[in-house]
N, C-alpha and C positions, 0 to 999 in steps of 0.2 A: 500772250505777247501780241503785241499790233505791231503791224507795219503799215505807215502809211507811205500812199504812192498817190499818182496820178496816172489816166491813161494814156499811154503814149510817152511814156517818160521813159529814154533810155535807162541814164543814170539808178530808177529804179529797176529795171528791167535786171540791169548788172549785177544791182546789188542783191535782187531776187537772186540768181543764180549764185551767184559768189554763197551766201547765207545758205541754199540749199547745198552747196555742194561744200563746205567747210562745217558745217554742222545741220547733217541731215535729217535727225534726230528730232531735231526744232519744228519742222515744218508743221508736221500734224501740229504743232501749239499755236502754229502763227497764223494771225487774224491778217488777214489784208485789206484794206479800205483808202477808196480814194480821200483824199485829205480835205475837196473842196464837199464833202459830204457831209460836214460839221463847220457851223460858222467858229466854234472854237477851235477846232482843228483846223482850221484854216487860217486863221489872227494866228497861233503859236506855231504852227509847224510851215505854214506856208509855202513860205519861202526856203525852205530846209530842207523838204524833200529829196531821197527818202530819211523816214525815222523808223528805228526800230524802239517799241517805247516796249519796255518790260509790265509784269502783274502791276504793278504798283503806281506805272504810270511816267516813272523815270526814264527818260534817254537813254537808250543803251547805248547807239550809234545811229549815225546822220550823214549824207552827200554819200561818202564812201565808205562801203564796211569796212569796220576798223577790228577784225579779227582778235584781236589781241582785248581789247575792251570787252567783249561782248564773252571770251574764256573767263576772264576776271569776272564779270557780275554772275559767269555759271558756277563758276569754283566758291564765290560767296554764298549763294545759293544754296550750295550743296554740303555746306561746312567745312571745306578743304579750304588749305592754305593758302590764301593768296600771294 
């Protein structure tokens, strides 16, 4: 998983914490990288800061973790019912 942020960015700051603390689990898997570190990642995710993008590359969630999205792509994941 990636997370892309900036430095100094509350809003990411928050949603770092919110993401460790609602699913702790995650962390060892999440890559964190400033956004303006990729001119690509910078044209698509910009302005959206923070993204959480899954293996494959997909949006999990973006601006504010949206908890509930991010259980659904885990439960897909893992074969369980959504």
């Amino acid at each position: 998983m990636l997370l892309l942020t900036r430095p100094d960015c509350g809003l990411c700051e928050e949603f770092l914490e919110e993401l460790a603390h609602d699913f702790p689990f995650l962390m060892p898997m999440v890559q964190i990288e400033n956004v303006d570190a990729s001119e690509d990642w910078r044209a698509l995710y910009g302005r959206r800061i923070p993204v959480l993008l899954g293996e494959d590359g997909t949006v999990w969630s973006e601006g504010v973790l949206d908890v509930d999205a991010v259980a659904r792509r885990l439960d897909a994941g893992s074969g369980a019912a959504v």
